[in-house]
PDB file as gemmi writes it, atoms N, CA and C in Angstrom:
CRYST1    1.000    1.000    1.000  90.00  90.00  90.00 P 1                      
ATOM      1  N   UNK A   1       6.002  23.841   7.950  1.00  0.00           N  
ATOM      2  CA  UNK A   1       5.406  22.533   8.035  1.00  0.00           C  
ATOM      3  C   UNK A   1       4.399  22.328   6.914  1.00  0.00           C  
ATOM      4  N   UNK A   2       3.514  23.136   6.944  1.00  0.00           N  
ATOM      5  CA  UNK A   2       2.452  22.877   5.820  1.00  0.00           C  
ATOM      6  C   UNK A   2       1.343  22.236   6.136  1.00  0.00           C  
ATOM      7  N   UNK A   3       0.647  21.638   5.069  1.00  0.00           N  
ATOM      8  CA  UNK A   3      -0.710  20.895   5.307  1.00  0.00           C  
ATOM      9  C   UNK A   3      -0.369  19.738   5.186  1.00  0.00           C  
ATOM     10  N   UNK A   4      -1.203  18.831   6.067  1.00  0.00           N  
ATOM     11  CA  UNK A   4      -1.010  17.225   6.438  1.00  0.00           C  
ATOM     12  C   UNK A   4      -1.908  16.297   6.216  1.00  0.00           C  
ATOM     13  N   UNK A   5      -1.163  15.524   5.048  1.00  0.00           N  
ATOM     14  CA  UNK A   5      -1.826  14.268   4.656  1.00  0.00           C  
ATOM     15  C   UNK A   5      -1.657  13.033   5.713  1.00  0.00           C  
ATOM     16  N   UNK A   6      -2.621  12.469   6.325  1.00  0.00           N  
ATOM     17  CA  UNK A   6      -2.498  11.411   7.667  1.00  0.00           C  
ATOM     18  C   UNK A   6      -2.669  10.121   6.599  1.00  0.00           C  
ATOM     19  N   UNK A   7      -1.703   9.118   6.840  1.00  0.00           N  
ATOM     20  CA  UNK A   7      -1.002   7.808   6.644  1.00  0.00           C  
ATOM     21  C   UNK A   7      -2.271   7.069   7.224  1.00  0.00           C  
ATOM     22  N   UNK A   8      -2.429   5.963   6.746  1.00  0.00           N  
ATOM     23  CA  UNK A   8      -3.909   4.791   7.303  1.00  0.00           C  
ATOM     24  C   UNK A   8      -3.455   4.405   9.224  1.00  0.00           C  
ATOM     25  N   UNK A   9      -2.009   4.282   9.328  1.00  0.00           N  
ATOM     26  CA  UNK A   9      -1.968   4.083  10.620  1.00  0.00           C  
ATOM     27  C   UNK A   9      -2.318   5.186  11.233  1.00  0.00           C  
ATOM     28  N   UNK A  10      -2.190   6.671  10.855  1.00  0.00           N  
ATOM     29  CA  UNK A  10      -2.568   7.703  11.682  1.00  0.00           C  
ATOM     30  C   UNK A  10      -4.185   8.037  12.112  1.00  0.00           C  
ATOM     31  N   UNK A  11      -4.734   7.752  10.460  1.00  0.00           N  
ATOM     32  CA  UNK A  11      -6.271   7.869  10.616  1.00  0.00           C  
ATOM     33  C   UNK A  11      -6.664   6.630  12.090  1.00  0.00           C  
ATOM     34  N   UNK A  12      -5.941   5.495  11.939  1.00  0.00           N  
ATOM     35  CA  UNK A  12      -6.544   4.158  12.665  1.00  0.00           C  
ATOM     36  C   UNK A  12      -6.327   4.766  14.441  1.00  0.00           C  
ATOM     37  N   UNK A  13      -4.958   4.992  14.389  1.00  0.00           N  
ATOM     38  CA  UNK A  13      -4.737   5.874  15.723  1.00  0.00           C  
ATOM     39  C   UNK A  13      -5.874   7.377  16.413  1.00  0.00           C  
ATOM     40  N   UNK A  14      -5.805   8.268  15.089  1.00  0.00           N  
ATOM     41  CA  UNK A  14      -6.569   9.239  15.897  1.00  0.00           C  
ATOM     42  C   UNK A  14      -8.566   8.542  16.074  1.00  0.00           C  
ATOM     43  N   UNK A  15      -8.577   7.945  15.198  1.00  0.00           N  
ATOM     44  CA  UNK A  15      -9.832   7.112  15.568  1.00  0.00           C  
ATOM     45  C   UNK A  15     -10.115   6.665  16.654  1.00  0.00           C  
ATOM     46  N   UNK A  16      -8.433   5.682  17.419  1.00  0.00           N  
ATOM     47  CA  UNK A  16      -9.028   5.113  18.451  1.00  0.00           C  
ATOM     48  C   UNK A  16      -8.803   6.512  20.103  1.00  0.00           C  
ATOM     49  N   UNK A  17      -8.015   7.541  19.520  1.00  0.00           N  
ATOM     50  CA  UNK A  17      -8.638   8.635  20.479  1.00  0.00           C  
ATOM     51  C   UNK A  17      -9.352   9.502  20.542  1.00  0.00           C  
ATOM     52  N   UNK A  18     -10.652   9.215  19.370  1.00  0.00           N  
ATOM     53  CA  UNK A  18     -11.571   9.783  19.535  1.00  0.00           C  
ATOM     54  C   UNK A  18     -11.276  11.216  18.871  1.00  0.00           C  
ATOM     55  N   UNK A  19     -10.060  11.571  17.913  1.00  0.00           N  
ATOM     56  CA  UNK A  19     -10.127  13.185  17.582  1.00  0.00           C  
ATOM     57  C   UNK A  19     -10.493  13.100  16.485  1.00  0.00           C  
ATOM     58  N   UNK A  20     -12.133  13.559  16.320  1.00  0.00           N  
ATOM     59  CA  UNK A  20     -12.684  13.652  15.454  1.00  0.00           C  
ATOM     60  C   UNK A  20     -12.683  14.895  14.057  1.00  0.00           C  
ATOM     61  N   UNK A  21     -12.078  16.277  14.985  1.00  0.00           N  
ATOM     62  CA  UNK A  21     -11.875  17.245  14.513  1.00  0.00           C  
ATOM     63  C   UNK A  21     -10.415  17.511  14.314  1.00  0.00           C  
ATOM     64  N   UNK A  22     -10.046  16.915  13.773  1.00  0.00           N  
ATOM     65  CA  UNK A  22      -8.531  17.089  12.858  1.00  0.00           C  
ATOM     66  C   UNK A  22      -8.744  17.620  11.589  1.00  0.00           C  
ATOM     67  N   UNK A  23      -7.963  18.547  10.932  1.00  0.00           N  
ATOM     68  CA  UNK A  23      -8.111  18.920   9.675  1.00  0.00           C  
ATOM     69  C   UNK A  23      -6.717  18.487   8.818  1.00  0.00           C  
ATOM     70  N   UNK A  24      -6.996  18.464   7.944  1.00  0.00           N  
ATOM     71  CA  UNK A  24      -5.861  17.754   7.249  1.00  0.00           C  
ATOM     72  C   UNK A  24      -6.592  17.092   5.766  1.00  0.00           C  
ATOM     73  N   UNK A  25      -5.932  16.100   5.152  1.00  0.00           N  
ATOM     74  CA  UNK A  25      -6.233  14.786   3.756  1.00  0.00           C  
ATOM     75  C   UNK A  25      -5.732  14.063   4.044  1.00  0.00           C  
ATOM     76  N   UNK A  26      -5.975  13.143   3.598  1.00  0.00           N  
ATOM     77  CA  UNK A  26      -6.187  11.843   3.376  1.00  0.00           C  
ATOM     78  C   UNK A  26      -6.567  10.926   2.045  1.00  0.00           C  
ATOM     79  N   UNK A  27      -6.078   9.955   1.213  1.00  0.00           N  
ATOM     80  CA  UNK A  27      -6.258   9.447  -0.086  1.00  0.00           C  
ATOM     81  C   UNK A  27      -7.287   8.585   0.061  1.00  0.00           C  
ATOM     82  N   UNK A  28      -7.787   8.532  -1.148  1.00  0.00           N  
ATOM     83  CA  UNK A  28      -8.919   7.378  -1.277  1.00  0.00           C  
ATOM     84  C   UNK A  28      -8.457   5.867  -0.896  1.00  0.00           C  
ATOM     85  N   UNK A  29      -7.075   5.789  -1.226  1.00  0.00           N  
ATOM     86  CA  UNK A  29      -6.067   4.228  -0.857  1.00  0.00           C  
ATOM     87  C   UNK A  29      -6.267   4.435   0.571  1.00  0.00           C  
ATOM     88  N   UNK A  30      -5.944   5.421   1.179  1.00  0.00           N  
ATOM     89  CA  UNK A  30      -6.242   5.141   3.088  1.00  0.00           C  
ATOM     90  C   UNK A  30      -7.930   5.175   3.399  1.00  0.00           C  
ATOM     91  N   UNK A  31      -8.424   5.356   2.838  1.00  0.00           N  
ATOM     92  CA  UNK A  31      -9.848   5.184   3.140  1.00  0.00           C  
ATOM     93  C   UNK A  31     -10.235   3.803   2.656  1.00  0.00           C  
ATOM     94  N   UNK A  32      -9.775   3.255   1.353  1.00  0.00           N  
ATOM     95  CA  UNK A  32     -10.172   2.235   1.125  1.00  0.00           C  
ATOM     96  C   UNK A  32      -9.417   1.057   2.092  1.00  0.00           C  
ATOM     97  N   UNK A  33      -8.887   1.219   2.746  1.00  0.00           N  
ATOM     98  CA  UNK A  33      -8.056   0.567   3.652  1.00  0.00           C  
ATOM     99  C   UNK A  33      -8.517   0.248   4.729  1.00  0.00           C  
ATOM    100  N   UNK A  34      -9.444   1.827   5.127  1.00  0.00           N  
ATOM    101  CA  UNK A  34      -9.550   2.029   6.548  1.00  0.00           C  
ATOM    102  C   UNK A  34     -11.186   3.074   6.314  1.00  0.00           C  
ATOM    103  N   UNK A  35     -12.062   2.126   6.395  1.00  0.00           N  
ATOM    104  CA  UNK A  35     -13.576   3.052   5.692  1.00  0.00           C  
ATOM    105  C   UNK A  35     -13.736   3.717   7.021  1.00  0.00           C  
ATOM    106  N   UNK A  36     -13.388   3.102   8.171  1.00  0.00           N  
ATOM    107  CA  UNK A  36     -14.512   3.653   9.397  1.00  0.00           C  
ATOM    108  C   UNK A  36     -14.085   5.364   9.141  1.00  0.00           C  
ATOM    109  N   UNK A  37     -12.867   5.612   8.856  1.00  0.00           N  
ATOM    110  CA  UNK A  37     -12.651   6.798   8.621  1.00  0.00           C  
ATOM    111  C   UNK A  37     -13.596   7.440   7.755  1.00  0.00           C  
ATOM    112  N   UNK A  38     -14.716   7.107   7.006  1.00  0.00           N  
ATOM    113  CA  UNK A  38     -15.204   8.374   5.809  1.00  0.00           C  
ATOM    114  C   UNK A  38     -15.765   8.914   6.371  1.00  0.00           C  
ATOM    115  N   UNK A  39     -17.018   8.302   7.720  1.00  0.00           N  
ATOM    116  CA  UNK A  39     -17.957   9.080   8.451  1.00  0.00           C  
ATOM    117  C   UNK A  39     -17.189   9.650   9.451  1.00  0.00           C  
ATOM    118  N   UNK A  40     -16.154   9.377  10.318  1.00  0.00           N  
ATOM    119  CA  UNK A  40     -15.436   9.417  11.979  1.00  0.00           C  
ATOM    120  C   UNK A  40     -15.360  10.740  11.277  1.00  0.00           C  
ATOM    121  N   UNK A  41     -14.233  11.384  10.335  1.00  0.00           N  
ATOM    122  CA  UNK A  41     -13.271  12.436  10.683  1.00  0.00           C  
ATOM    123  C   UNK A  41     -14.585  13.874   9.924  1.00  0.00           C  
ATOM    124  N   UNK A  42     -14.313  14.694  10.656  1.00  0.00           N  
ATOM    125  CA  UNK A  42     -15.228  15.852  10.101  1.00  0.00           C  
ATOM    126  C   UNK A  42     -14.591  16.977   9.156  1.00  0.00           C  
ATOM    127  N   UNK A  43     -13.274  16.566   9.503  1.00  0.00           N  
ATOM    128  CA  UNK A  43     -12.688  17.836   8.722  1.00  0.00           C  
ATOM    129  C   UNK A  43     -11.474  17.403   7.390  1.00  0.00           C  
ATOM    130  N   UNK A  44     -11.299  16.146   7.403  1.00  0.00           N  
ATOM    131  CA  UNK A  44     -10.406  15.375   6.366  1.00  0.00           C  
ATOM    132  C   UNK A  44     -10.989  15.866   4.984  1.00  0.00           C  
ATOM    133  N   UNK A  45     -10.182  16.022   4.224  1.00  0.00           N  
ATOM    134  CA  UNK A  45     -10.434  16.152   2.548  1.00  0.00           C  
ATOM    135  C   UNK A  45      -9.605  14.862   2.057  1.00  0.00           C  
ATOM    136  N   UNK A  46     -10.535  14.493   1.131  1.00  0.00           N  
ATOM    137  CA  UNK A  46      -9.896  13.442   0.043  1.00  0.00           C  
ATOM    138  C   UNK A  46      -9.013  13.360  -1.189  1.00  0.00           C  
ATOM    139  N   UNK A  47      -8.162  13.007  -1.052  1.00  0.00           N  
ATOM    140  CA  UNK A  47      -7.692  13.254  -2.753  1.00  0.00           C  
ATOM    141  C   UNK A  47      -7.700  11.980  -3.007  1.00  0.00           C  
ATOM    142  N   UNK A  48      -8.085  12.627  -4.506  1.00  0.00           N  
ATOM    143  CA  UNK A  48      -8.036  11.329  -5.914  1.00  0.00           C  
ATOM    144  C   UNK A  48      -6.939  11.391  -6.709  1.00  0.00           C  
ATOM    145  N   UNK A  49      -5.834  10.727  -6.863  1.00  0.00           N  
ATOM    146  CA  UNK A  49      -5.028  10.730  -7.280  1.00  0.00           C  
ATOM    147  C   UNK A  49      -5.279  10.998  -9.161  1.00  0.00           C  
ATOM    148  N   UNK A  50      -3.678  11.493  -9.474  1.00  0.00           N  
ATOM    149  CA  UNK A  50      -4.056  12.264 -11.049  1.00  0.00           C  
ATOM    150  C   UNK A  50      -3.213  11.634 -11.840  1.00  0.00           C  
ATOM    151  N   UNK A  51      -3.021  11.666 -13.283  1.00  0.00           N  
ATOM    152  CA  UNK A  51      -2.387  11.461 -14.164  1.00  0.00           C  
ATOM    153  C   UNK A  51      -0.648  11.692 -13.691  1.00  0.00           C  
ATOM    154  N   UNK A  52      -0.900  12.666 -12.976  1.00  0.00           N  
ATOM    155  CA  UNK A  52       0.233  13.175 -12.917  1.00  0.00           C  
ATOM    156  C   UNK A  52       1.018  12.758 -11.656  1.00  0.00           C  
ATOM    157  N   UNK A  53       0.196  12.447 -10.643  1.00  0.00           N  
ATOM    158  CA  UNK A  53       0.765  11.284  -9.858  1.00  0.00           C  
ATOM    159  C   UNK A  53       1.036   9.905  -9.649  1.00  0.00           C  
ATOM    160  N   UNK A  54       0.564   9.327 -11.110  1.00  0.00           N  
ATOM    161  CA  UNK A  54       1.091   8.302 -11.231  1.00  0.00           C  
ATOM    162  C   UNK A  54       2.319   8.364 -11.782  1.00  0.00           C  
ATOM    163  N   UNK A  55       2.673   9.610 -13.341  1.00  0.00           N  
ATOM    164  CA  UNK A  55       3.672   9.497 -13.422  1.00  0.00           C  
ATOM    165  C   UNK A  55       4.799   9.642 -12.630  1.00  0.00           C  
ATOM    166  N   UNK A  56       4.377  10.497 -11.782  1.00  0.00           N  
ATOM    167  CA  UNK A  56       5.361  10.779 -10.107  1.00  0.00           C  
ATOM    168  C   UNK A  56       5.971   9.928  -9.260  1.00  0.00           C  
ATOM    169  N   UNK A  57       4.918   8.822  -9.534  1.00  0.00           N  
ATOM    170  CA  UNK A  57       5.402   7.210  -9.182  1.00  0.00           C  
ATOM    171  C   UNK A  57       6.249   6.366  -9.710  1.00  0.00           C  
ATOM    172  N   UNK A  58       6.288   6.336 -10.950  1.00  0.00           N  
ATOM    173  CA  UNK A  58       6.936   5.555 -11.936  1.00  0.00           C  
ATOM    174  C   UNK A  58       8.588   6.269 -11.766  1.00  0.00           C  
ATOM    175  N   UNK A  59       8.426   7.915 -11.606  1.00  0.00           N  
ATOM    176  CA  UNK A  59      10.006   8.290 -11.292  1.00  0.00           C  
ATOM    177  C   UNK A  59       9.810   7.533  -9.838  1.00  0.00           C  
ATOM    178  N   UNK A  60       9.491   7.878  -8.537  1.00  0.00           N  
ATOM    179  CA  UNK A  60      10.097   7.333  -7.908  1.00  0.00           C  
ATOM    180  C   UNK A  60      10.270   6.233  -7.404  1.00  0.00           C  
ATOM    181  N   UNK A  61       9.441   5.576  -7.381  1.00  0.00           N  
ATOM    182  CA  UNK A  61       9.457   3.976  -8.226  1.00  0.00           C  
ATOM    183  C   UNK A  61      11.191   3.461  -8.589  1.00  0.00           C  
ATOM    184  N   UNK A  62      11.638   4.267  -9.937  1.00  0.00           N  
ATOM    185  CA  UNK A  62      12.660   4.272 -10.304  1.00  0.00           C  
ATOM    186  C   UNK A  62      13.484   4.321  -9.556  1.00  0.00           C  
ATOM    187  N   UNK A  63      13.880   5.506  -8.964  1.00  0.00           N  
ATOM    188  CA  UNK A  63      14.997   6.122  -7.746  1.00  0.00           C  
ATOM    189  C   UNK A  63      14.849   5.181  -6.679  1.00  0.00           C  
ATOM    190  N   UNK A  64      13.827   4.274  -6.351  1.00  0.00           N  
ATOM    191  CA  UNK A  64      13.617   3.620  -5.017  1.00  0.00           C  
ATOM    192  C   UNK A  64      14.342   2.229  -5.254  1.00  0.00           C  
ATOM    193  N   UNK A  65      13.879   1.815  -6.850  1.00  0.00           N  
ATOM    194  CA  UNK A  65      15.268   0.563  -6.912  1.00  0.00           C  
ATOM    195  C   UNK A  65      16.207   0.534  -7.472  1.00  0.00           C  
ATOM    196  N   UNK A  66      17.094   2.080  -7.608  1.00  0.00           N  
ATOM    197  CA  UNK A  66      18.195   2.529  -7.774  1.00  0.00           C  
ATOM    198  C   UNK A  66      19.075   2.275  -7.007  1.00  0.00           C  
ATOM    199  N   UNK A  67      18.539   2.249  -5.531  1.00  0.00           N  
ATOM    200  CA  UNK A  67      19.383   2.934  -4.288  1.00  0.00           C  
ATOM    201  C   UNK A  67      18.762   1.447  -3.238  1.00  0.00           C  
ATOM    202  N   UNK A  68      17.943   0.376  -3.953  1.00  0.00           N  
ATOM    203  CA  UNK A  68      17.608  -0.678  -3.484  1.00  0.00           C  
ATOM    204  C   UNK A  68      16.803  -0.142  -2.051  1.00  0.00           C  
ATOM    205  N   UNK A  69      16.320   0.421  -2.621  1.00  0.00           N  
ATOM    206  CA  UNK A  69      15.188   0.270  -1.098  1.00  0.00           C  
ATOM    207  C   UNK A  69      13.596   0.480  -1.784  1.00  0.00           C  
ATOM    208  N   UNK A  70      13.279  -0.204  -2.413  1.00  0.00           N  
ATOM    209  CA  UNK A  70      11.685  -0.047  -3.528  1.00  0.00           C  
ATOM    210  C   UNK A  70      10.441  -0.291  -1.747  1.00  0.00           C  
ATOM    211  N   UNK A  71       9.517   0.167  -1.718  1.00  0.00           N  
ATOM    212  CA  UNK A  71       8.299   0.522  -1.116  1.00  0.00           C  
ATOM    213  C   UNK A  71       7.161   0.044  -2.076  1.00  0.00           C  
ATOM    214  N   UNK A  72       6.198  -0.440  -0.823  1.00  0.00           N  
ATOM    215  CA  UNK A  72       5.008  -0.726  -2.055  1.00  0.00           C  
ATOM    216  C   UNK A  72       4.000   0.329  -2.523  1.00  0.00           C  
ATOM    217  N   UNK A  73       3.557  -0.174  -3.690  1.00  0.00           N  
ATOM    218  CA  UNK A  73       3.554   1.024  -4.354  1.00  0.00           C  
ATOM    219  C   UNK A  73       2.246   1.206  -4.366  1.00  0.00           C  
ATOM    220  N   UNK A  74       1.254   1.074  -3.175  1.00  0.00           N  
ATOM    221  CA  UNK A  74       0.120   2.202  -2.315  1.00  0.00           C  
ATOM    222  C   UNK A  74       0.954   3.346  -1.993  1.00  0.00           C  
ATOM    223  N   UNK A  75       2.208   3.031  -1.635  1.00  0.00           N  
ATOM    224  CA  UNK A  75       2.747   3.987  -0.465  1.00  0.00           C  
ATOM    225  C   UNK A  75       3.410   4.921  -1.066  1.00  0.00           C  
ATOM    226  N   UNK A  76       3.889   4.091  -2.842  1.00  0.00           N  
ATOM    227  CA  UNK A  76       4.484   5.019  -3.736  1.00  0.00           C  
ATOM    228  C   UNK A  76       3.531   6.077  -4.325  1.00  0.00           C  
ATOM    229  N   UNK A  77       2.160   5.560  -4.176  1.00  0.00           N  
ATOM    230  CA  UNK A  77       1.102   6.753  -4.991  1.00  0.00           C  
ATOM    231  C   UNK A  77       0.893   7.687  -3.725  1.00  0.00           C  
ATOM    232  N   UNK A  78       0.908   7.179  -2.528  1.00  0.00           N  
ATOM    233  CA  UNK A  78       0.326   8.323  -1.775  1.00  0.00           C  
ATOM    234  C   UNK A  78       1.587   9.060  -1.182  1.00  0.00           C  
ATOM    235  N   UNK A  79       2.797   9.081  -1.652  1.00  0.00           N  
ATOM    236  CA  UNK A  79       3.935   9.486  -1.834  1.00  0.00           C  
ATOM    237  C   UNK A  79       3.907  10.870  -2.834  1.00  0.00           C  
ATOM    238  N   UNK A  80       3.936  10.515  -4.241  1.00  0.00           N  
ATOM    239  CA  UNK A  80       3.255  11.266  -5.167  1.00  0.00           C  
ATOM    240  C   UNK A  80       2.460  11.980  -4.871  1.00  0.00           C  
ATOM    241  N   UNK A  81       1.412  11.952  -4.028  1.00  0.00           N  
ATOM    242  CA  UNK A  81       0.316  13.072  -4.046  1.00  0.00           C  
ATOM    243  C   UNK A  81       0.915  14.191  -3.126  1.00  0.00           C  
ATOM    244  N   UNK A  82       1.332  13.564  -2.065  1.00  0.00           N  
ATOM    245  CA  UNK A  82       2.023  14.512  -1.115  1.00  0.00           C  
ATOM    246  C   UNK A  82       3.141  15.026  -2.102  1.00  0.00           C  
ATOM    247  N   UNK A  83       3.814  15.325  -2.667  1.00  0.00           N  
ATOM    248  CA  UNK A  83       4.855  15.713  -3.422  1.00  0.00           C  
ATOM    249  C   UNK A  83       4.179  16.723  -4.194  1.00  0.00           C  
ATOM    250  N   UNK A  84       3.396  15.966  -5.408  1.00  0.00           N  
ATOM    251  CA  UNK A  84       2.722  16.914  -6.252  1.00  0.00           C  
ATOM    252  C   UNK A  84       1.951  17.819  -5.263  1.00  0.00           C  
ATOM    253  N   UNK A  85       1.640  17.573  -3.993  1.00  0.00           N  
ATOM    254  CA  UNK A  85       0.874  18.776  -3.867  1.00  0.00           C  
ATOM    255  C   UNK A  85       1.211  19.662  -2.957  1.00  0.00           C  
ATOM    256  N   UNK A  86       2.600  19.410  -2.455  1.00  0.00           N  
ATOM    257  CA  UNK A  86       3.388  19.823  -1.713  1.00  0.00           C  
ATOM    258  C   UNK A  86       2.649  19.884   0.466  1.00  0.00           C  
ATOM    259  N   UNK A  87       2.783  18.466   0.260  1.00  0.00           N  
ATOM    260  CA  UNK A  87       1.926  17.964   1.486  1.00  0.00           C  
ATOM    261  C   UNK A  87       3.093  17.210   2.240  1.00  0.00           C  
ATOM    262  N   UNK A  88       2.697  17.671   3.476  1.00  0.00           N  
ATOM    263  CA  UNK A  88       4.101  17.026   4.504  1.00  0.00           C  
ATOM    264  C   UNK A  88       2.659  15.618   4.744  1.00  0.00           C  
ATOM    265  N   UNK A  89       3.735  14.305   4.986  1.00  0.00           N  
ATOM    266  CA  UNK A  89       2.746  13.119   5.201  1.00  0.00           C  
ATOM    267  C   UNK A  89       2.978  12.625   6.730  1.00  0.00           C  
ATOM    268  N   UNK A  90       1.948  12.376   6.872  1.00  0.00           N  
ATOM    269  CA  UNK A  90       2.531  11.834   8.847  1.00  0.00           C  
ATOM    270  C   UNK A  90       2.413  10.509   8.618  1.00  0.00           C  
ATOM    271  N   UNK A  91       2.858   9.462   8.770  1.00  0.00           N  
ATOM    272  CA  UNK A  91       2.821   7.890   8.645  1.00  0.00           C  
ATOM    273  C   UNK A  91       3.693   7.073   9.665  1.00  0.00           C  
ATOM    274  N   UNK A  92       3.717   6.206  10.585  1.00  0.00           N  
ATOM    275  CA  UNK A  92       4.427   5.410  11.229  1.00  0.00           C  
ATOM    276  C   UNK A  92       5.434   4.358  10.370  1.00  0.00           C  
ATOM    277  N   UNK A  93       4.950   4.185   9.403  1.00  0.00           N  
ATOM    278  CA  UNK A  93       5.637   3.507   8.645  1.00  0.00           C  
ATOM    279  C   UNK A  93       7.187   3.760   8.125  1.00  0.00           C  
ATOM    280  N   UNK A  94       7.908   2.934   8.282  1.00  0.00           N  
ATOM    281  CA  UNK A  94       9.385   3.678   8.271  1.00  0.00           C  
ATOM    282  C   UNK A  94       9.884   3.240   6.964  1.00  0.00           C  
ATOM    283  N   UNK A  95       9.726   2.830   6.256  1.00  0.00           N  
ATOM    284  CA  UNK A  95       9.728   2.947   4.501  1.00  0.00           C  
ATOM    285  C   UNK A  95       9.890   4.052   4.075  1.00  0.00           C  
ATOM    286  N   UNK A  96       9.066   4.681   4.652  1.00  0.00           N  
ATOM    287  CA  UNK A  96       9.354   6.207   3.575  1.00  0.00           C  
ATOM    288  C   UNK A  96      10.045   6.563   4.097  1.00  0.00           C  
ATOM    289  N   UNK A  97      11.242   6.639   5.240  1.00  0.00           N  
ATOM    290  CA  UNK A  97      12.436   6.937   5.078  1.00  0.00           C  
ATOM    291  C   UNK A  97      13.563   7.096   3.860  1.00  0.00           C  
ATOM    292  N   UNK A  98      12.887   6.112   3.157  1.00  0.00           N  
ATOM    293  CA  UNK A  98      13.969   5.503   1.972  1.00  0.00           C  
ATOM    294  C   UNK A  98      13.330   7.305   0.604  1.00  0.00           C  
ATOM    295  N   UNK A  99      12.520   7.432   0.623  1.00  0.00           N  
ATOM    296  CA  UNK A  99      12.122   8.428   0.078  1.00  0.00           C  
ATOM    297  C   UNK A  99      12.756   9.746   0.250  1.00  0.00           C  
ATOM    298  N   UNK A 100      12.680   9.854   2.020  1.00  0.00           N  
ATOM    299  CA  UNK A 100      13.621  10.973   2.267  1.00  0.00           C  
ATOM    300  C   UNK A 100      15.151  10.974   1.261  1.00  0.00           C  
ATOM    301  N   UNK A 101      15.734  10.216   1.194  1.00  0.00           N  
ATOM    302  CA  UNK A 101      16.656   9.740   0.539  1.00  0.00           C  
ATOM    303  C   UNK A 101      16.818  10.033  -1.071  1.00  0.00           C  
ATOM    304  N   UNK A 102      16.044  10.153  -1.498  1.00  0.00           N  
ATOM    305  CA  UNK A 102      16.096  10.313  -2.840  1.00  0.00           C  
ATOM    306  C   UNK A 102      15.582  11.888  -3.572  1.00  0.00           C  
ATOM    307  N   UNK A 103      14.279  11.729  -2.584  1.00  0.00           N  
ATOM    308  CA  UNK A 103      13.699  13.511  -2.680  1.00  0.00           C  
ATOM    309  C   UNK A 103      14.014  13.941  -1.257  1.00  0.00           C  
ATOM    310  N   UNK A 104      15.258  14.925  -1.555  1.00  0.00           N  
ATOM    311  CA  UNK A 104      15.619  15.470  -0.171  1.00  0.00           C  
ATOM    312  C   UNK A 104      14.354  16.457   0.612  1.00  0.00           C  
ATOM    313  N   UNK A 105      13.625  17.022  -0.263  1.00  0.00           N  
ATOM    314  CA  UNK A 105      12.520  18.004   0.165  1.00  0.00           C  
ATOM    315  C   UNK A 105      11.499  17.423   0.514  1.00  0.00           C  
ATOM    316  N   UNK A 106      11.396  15.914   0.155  1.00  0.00           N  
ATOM    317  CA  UNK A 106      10.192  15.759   0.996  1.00  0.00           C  
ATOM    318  C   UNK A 106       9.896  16.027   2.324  1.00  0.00           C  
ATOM    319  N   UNK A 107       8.513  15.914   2.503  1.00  0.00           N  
ATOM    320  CA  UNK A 107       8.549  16.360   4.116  1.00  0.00           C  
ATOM    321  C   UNK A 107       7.220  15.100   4.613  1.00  0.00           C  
ATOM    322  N   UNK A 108       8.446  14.523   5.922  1.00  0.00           N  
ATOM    323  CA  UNK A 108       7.617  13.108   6.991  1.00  0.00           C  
ATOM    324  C   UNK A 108       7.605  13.193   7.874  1.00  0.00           C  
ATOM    325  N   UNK A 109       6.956  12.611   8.480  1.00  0.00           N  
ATOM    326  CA  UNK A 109       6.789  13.183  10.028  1.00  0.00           C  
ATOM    327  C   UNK A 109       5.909  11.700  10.960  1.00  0.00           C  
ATOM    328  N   UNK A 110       6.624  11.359  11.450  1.00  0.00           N  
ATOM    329  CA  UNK A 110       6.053  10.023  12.386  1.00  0.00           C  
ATOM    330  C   UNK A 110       5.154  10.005  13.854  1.00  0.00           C  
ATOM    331  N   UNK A 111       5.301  11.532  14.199  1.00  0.00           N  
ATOM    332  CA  UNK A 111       4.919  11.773  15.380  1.00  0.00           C  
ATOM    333  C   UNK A 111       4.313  12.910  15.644  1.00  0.00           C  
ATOM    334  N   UNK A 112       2.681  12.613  15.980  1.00  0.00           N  
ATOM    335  CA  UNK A 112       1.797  13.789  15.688  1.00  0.00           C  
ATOM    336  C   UNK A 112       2.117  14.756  16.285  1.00  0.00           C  
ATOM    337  N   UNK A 113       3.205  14.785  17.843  1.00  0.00           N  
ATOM    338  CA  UNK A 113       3.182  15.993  18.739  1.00  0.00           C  
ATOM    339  C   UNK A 113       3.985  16.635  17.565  1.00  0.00           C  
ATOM    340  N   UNK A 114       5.278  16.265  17.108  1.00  0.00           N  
ATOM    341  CA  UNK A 114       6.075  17.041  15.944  1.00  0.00           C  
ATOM    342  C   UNK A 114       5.553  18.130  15.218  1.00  0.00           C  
ATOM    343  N   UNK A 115       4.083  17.701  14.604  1.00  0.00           N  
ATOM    344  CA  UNK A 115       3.442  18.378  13.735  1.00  0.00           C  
ATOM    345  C   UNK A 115       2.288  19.583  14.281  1.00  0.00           C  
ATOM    346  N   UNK A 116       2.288  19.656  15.735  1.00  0.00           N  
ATOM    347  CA  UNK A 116       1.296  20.322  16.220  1.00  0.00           C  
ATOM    348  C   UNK A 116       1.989  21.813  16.495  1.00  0.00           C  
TER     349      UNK A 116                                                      
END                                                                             
């Protein structure tokens, strides 16, 4: 499974049950999204996205309106980071399905019991 980057709907969810002590990351795009998260979570790390995940974007970016299924592209950078950093992502969002699709190794996960 690996280490887990939580999606803005996940941060918004474990917020409203109160699990403050989750460990895991999270991007500056889901924080800027969703601030109540900077103080709530105690154990989240941030990433700042790199040079190198943007170019990560621009490929899949590419591959996404190859195969006609393009995602917006918050979702394409915080896509990229999980990739480059070899981070399984938990997100409700079913878009990145279309990702599975193109990078077979990625790793998603929609449902926190899955990941426990």
């Amino acid at each position: 499974m690996g280490e887990i980057l939580f999606d803005t709907n996940w941060l918004i969810e474990l917020y409203k049950l109160n699990k403050k002590n989750i460990e895991g990351y999270t991007t500056i795009f889901n924080l800027i999204e969703y601030p109540k998260a900077i103080e709530f979570f105690n154990n989240i790390q941030i990433i700042y996205p790199t040079p190198w995940d943007y170019e990560t974007s621009i490929v899949l970016s590419i591959a996404l309106y190859k195969i006609g299924k393009p995602i917006p592209a918050m979702d394409i950078l915080i896509t990229a980071i999980c990739y480059n950093l070899k981070l399984s992502l938990i997100s409700r969002d079913t878009h990145y399905n279309a990702v599975c699709e193109v990078w077979n190794n990625f790793k998603l996960f929609q449902d926190y019991k899955a990941i426990k």
